[in-house]
ROVO-774216 format. One record per residue (C-alpha): y, x, z; residue number from 1. Coordinates in nm, 4 decimals. Example, Ala and Ser with C-alpha at 12.3 -4.5 7.8 and 13.67 -1.06 7.14 Angstrom:
2
         v         u         w    n
   -0.4500    1.2300    0.7800    1
   -0.1060    1.3670    0.7140    2
//
This chain:
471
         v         u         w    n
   -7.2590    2.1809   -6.3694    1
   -6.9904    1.9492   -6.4002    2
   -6.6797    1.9665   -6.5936    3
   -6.4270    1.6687   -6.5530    4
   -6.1633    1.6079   -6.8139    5
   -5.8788    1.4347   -6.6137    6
   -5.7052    1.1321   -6.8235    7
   -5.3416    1.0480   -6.6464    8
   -5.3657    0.6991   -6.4567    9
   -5.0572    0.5142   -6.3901   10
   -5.0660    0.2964   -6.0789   11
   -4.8896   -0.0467   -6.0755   12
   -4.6114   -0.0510   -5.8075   13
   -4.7990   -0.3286   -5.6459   14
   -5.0822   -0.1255   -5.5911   15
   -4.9563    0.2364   -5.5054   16
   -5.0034    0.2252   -5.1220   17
   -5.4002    0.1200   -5.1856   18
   -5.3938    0.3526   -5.4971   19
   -5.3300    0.6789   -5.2972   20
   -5.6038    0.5864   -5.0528   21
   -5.8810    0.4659   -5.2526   22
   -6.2130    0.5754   -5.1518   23
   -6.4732    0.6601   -5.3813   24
   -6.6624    0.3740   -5.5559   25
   -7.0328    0.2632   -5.3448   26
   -7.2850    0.2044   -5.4511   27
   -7.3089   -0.1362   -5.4237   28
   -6.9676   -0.1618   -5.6110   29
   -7.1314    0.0189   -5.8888   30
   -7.4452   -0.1707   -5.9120   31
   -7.5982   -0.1792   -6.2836   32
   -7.5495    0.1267   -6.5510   33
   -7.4196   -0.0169   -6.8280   34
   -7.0570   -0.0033   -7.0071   35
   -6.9278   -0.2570   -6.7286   36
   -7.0139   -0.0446   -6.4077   37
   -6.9262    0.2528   -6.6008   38
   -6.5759    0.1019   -6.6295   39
   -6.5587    0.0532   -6.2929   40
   -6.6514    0.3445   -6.1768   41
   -6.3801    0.4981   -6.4429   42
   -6.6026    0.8036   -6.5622   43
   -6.7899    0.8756   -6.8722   44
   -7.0486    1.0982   -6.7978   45
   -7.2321    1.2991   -7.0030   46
   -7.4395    1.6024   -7.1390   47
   -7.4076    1.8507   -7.4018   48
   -7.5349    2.1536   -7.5084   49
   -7.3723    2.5249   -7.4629   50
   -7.3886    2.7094   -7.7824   51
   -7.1113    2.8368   -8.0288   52
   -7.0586    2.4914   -8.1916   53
   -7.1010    2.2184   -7.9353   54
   -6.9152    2.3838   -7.6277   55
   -6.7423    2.6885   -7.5101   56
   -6.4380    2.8497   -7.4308   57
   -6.2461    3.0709   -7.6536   58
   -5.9564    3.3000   -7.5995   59
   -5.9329    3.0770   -7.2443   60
   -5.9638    2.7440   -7.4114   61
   -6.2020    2.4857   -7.4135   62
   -6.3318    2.3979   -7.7166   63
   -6.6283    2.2695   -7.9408   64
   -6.7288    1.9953   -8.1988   65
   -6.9258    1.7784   -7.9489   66
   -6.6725    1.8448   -7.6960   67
   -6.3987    1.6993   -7.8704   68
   -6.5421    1.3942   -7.9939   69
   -6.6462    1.3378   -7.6222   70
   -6.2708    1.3659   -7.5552   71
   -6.2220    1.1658   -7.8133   72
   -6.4717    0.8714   -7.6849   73
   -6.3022    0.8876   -7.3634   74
   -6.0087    0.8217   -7.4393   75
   -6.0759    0.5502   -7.6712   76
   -6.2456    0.4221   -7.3681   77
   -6.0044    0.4509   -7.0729   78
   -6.2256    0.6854   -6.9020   79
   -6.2185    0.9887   -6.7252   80
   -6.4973    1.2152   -6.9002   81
   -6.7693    1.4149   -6.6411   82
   -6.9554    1.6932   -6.8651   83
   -7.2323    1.8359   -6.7413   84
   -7.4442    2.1201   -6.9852   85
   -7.7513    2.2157   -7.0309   86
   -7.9859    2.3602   -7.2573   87
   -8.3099    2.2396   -7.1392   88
   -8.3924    1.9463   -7.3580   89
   -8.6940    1.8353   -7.0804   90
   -8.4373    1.8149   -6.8366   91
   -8.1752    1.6681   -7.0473   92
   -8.3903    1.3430   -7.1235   93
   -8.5118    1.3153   -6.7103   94
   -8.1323    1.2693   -6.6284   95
   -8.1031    1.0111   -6.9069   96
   -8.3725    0.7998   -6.7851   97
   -8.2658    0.8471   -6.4289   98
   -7.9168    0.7537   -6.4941   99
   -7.7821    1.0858   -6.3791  100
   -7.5652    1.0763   -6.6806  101
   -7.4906    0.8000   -6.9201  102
   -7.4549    0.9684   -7.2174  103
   -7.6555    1.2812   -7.4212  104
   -7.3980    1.3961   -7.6372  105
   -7.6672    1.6473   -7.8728  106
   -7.7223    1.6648   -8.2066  107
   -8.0655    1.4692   -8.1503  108
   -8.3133    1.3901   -8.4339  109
   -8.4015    1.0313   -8.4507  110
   -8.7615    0.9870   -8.4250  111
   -9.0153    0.7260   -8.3607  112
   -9.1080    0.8781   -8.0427  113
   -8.8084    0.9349   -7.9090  114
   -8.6534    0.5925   -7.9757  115
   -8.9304    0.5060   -7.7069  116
   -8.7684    0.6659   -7.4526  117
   -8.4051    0.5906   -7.5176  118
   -8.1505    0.4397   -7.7512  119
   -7.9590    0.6059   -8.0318  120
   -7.6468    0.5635   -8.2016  121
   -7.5127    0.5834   -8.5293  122
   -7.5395    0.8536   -8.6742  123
   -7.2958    1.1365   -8.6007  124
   -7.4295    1.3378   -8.8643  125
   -7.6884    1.4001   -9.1172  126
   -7.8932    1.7145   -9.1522  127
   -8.2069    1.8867   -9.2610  128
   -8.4033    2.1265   -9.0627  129
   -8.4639    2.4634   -9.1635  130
   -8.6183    2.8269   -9.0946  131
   -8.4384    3.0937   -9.0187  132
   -8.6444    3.4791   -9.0948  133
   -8.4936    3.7716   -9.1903  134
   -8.4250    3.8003   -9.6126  135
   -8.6377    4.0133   -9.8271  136
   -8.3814    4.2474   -9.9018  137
   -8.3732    4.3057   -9.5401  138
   -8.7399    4.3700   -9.4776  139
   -8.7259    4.6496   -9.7346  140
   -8.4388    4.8072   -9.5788  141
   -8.6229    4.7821   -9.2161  142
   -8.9385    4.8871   -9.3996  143
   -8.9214    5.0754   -9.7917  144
   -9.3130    4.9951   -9.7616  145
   -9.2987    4.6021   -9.7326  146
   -9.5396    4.3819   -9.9261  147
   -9.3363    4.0753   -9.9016  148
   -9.6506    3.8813   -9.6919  149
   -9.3962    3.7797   -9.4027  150
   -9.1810    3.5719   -9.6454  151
   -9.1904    3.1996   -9.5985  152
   -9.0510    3.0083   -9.9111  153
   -9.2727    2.6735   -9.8709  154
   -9.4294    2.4895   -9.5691  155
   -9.7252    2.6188   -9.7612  156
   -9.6521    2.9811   -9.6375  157
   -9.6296    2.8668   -9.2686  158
   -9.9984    2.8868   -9.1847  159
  -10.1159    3.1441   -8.9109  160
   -9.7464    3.2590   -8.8489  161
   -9.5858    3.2564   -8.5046  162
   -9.2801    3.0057   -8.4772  163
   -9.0634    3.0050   -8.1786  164
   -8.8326    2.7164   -8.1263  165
   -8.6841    2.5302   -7.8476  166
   -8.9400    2.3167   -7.6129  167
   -8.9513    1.9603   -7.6534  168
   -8.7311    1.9789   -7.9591  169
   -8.7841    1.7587   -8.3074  170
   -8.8788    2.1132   -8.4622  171
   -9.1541    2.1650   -8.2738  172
   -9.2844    1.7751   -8.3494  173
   -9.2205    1.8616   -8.7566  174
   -9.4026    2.1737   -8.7247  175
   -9.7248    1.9982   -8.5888  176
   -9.6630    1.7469   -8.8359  177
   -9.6514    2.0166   -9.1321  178
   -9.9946    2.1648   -8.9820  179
  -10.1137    1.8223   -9.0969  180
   -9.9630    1.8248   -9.3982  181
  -10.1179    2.1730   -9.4897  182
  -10.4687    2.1479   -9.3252  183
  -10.3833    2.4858   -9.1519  184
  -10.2381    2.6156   -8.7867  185
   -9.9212    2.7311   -8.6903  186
   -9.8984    2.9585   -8.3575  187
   -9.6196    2.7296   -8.2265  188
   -9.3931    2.8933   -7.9141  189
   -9.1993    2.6323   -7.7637  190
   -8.9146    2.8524   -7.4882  191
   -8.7264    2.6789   -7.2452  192
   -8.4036    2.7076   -7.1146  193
   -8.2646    2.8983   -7.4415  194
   -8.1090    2.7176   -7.7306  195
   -8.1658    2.7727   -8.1325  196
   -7.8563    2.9978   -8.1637  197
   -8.0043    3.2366   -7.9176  198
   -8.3223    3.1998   -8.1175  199
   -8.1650    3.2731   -8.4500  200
   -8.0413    3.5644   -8.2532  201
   -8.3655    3.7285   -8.1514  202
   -8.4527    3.6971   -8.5400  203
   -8.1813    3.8360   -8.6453  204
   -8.2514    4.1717   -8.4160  205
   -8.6181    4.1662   -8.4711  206
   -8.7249    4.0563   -8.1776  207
   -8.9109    3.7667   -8.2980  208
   -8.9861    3.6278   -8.7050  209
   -8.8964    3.2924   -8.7725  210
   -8.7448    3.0265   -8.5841  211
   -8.6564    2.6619   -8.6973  212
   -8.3163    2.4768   -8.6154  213
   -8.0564    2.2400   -8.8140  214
   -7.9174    2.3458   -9.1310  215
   -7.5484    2.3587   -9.0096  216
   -7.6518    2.5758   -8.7258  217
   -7.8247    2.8059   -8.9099  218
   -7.5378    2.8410   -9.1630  219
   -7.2922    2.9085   -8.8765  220
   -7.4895    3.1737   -8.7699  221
   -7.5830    3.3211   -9.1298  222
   -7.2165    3.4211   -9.1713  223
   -7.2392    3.6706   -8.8612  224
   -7.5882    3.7482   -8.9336  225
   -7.6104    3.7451   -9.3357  226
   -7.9116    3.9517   -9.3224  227
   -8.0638    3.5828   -9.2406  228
   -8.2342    3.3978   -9.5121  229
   -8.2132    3.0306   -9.4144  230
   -8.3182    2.9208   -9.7502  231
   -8.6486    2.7124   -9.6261  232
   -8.6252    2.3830   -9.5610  233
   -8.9210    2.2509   -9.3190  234
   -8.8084    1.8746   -9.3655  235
   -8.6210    1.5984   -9.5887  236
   -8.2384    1.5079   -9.4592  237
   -8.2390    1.3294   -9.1141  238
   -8.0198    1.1823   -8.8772  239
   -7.8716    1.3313   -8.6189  240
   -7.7492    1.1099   -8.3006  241
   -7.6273    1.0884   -7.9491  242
   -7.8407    0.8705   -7.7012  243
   -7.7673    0.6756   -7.4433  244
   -8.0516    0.4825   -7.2069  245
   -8.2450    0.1617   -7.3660  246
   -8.1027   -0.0568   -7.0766  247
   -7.7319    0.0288   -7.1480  248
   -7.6632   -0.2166   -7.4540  249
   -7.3172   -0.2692   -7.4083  250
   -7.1985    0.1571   -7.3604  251
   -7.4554    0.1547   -7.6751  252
   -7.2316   -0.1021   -7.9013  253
   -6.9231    0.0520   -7.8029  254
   -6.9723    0.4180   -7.9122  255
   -7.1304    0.2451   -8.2200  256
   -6.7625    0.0742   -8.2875  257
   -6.6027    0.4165   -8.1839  258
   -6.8626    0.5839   -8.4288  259
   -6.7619    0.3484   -8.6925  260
   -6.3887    0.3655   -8.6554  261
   -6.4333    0.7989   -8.6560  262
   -6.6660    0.8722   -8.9027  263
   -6.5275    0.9171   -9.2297  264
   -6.1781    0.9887   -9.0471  265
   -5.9329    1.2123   -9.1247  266
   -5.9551    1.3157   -8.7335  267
   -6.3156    1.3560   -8.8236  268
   -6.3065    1.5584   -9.1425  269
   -6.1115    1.7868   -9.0136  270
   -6.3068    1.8356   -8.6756  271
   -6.6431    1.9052   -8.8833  272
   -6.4488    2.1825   -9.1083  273
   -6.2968    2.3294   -8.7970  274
   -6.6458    2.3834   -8.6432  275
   -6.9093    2.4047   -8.9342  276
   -6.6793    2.5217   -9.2243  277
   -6.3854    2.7069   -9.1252  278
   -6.3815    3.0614   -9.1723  279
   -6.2368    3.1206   -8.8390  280
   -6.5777    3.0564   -8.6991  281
   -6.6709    3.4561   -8.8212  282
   -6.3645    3.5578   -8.6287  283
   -6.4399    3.3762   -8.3208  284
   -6.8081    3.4308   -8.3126  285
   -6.7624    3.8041   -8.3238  286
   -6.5098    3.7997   -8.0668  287
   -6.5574    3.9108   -7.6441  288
   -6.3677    3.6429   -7.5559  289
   -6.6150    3.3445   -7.6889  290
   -6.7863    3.2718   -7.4047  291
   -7.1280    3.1920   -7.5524  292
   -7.0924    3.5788   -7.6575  293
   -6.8876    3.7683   -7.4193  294
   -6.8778    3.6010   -7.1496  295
   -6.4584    3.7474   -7.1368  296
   -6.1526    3.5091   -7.0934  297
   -5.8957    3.7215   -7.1568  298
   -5.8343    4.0958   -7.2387  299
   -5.6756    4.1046   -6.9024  300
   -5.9490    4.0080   -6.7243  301
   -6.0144    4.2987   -6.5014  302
   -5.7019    4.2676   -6.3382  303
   -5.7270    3.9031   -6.2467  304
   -6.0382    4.0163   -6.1035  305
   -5.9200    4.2850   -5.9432  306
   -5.5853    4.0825   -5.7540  307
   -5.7943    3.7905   -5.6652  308
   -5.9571    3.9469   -5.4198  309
   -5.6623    3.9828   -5.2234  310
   -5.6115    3.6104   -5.1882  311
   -5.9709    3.5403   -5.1941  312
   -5.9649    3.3360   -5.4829  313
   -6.2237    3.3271   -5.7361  314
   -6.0950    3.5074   -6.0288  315
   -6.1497    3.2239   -6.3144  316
   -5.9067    3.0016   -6.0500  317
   -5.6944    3.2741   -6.1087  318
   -5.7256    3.2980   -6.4903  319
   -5.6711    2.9330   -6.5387  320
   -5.3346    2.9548   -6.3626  321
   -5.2393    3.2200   -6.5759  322
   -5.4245    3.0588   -6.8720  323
   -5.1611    2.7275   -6.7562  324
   -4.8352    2.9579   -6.7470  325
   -4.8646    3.1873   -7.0461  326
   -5.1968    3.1173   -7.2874  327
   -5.2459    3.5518   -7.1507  328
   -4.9236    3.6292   -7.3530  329
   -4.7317    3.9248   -7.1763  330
   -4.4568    3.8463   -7.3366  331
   -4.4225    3.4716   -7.3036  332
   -4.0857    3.3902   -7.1799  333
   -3.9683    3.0177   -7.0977  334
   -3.6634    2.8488   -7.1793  335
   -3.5359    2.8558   -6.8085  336
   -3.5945    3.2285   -6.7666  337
   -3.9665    3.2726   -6.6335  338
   -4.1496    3.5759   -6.8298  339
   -4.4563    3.7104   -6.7937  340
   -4.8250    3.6533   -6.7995  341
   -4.7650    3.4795   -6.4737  342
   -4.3933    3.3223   -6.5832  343
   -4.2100    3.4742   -6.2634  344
   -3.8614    3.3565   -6.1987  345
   -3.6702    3.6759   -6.2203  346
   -3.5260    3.5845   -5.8453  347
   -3.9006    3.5940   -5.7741  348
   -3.9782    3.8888   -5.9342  349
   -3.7402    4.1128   -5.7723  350
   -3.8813    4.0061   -5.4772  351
   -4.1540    4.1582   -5.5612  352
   -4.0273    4.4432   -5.7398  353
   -4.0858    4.3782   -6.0968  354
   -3.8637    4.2185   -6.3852  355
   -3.9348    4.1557   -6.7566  356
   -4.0034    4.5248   -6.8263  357
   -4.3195    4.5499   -6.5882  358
   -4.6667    4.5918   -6.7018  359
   -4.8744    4.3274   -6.7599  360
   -5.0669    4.4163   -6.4464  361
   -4.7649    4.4922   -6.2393  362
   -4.6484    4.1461   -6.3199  363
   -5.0103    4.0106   -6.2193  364
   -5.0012    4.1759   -5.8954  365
   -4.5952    4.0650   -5.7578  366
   -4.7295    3.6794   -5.8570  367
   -5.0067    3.6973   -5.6388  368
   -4.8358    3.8258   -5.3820  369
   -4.6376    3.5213   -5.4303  370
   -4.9035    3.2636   -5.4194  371
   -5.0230    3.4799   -5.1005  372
   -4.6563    3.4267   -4.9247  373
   -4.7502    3.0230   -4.9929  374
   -5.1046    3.0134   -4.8892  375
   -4.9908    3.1507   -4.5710  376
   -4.6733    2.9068   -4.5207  377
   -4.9557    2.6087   -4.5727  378
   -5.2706    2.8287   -4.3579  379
   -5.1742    2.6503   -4.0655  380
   -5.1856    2.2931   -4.1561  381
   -5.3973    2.2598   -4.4816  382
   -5.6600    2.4582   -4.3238  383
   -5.8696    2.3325   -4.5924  384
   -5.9430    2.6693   -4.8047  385
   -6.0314    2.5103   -5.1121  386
   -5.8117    2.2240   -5.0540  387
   -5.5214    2.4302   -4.9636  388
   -5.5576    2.5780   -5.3181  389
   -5.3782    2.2940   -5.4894  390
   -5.1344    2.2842   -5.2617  391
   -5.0536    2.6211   -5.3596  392
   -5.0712    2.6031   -5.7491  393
   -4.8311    2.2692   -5.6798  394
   -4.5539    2.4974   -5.4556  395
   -4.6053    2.7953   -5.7185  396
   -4.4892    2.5292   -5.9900  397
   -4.2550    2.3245   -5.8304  398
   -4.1636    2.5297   -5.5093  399
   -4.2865    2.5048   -5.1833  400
   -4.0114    2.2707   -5.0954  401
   -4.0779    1.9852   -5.2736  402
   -4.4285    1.9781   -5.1431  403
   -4.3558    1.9907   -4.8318  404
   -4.1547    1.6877   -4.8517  405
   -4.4514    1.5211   -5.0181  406
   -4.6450    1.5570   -4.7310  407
   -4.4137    1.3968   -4.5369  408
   -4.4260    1.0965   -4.7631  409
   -4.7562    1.1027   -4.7774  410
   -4.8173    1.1140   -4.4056  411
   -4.4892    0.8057   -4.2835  412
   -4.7075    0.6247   -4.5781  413
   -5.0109    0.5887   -4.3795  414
   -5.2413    0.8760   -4.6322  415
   -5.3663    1.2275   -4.5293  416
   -5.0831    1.5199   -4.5654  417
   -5.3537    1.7884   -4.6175  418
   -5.5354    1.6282   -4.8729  419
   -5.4371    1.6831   -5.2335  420
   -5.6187    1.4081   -5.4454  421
   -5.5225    1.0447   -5.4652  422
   -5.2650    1.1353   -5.1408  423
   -4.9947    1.4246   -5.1472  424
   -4.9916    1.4200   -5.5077  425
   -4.9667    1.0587   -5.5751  426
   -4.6469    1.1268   -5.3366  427
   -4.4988    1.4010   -5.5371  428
   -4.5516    1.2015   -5.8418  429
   -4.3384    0.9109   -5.7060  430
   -4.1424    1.0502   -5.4363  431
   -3.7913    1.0450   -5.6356  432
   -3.8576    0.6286   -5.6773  433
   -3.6761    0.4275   -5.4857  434
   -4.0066    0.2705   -5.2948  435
   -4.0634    0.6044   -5.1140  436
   -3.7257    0.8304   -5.1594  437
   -3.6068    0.8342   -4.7937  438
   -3.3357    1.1140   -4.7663  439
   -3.4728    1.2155   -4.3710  440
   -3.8327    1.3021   -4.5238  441
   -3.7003    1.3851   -4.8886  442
   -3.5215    1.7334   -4.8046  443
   -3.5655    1.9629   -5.1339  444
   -3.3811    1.6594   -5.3533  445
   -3.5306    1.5191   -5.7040  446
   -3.7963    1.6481   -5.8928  447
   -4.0191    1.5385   -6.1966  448
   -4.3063    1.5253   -5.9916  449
   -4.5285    1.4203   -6.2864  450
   -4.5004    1.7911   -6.4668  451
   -4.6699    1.9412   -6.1471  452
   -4.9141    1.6795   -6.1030  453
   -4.9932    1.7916   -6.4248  454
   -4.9825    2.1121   -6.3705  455
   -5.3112    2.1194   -6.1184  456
   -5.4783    1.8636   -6.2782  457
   -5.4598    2.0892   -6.5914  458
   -5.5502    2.4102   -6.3938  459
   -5.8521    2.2908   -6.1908  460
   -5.9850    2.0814   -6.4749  461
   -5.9814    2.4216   -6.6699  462
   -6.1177    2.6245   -6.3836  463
   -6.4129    2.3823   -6.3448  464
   -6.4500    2.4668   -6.7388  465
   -6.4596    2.8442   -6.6640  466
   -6.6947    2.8322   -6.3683  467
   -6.9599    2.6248   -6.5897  468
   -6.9068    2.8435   -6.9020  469
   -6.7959    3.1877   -6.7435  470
   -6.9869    3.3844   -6.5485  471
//
């Protein structure tokens, strides 16, 4: 699952022609792993986890403390960032040492064994590890007859009780270590494919007794489960880093400087609060619309699902645009007259029978029928389905117009009309310059191309965020 997190490049006039009809990178180009064949091949790629802290969408937006430093990085870089989840730690380390991704971006304990297998950084953070059981108080409620036995308030109290936490995970190395330290066994459950928050969950309903994750974690999800005691700690304060592969020394030093240069930031002060300390994070983790909850983007998601099926688009496509035109406001209006959830031009909208007094839904329905009117102007040419797609957010933004003039560019210019990337929209983007602005091929007049080149870069980059976190 890949998630890629466009940064605007600006060609050189020199180089536009080759620009719009670059290929992708071989192999051979890209030989090596490290920082300088990352650079070449202009991507960042890395892994992260999908919980309530590190990664999800809210409310239609992408959001999450690991996810924004990542950003962050990136740009400090020059680089285009490729996120890929998981929540399979087994897995996560297999594509590090295979060079499937260059970067684990987890909160990773630094151990001796681990630092065998790959390199670490800095420290992003420092933490203890804890376990997470119901509180006493809680017990008695569940049970007025309760003798207290199930408590754990020392490592001491761990013997013969059943421990789940997530496989291949630093808690399940400290909690062989503490049946050392005690001269007693612990049942340990390692679970794959799950995470500690859904872990902390299944304690929190009964389901299982104790689980073990990081302090700040746990804390998050005490303040939507306070019948949680978290009091236990199971080890002393450790780091907590990001890790890249032993043989890339040079990506290694330079999220080190980056690390360096954030930590201790203002930018970074504030990003910790927003995700560990904030009270917000009650409001957002009770809320349908968090994705690592509900699984809902927007309260109107029913209808987007509903309308498109009559342009056969997946629905989260659909969201995203709408996401794009209005952030799911009904009432959103724009300075140059567009209103709506789907920001119809009222000459559009009476069109389709509907003005700014329609129903959310009703104005839903008139703007697909719009984007259905462009698909089929394009059907014939761009026969490309999923290519034709962005052709269609582009005319829905711009008009249909000024696309089709792009495509004429793009096509006297030597690059494919009916492809979208690195052709017709390097076209738009330029087309009112005086290098390509030819007044036989150039029909609709000027345009800022670069605010709909924009505009589907921003729409499929958050669509590719909604089919990895949305279901």
């Amino acid at each position: 699952m890949k998630v890629i997190l466009n940064i605007l490049t600006i060609f050189a006039l020199g180089a536009m022609l080759s620009a719009c009809q670059q290929q992708p990178a071989t192999d051979s180009a890209n030989e090596g792993h490290d920082l300088d064949a990352i650079e070449q091949r202009g991507t960042l790629v890395a892994l992260t986890d999908y919980n309530s802290t590190s990664y999800f969408t809210y409310r239609g937006t992408p959001m999450g403390y690991q996810y924004e430093l990542l950003q962050n990085l990136a740009n400090k870089l020059g680089l285009k960032l490729e996120l890929e989840v998981s929540n399979n730690l087994e897995r996560d380390f297999d594509d590090l040492a295979n060079h499937r991704v260059d970067l684990l971006a987890i909160n990773l304990t630094v151990t001796a064994e681990r630092q065998k297998m790959m390199s670490f950084t800095q420290p992003i953070m420092e933490t203890r590890q804890v376990l997470v059981q119901l509180s006493e108080r809680q017990r008695r409620r569940n049970n007025p007859d309760y003798d207290g036995s199930m408590q754990i308030k020392s490592t001491l109290d761990m013997a013969g009780k059943t421990i789940h936490v997530v496989k291949n995970s630093a808690f399940a190395e400290r909690l062989r270590n503490i049946e050392s330290e005690i001269g007693d066994s612990i049942n340990i459950v390692e679970v794959e494919n799950i995470d500690s928050e859904q872990l902390i969950e299944q304690v929190a309903h009964g389901e299982i007794d104790y689980c073990v994750t990081d302090e700040p974690v746990a804390m998050i999800n005490q303040t939507y489960h306070p019948a949680l005691d978290i009091s236990t700690a199971v080890s002393f304060p450790q780091n907590m880093a990001w890790a890249v592969s032993t043989d890339n020394p040079k990506l290694l030093e330079a999220i080190n400087d980056w690390i360096s240069e954030t930590k201790g930031s203002t930018f970074h002060m504030v990003l910790y609060k927003k995700y560990f300390k904030d009270p917000k994070t009650l409001t957002r983790a009770q809320s349908p619309y968090l994705s690592f909850k509900g699984g809902s983007i927007s309260s109107y998601d029913n209808a987007i699902k509903k309308y498109s099926k009559t342009i056969d688009w997946d629905w989260r496509l659909l969201a995203a645009l709408i996401y794009q035109e209005s952030r799911f406001r009904k009432d959103a209006q724009s300075w140059c007259g567009a209103f709506g959830l789907m920001q119809l031009m009222p000459e559009t909208a009476a069109k389709y029978g509907v003005d700014s007094t329609s129903s959310a839904e009703a104005n839903i329905a008139a703007g697909v029928k719009y984007l259905k009117w462009i698909d089929k102007q394009l059907a014939d040419s761009v026969t490309d389905k999923e290519e034709r797609k962005k052709f269609v957010l582009a005319s829905y933004n711009i008009g249909l117009g000024h696309i089709l003039d792009a495509r004429r560019v793009a096509k006297v210019n030597g690059a494919n009309p009916n492809v979208w990337d690195n052709s017709v929209d390097f076209y738009l983007l330029h087309k009112s310059e005086a290098l390509y602005y030819d007044p036989e091929l150039v029909r609709a007049g000027y345009c800022r191309g670069d605010e709909t080149y924009n505009f589907v870069r921003d729409i499929m980059e958050r669509y590719r965020i909604y089919t990895t976190l949305i279901k």
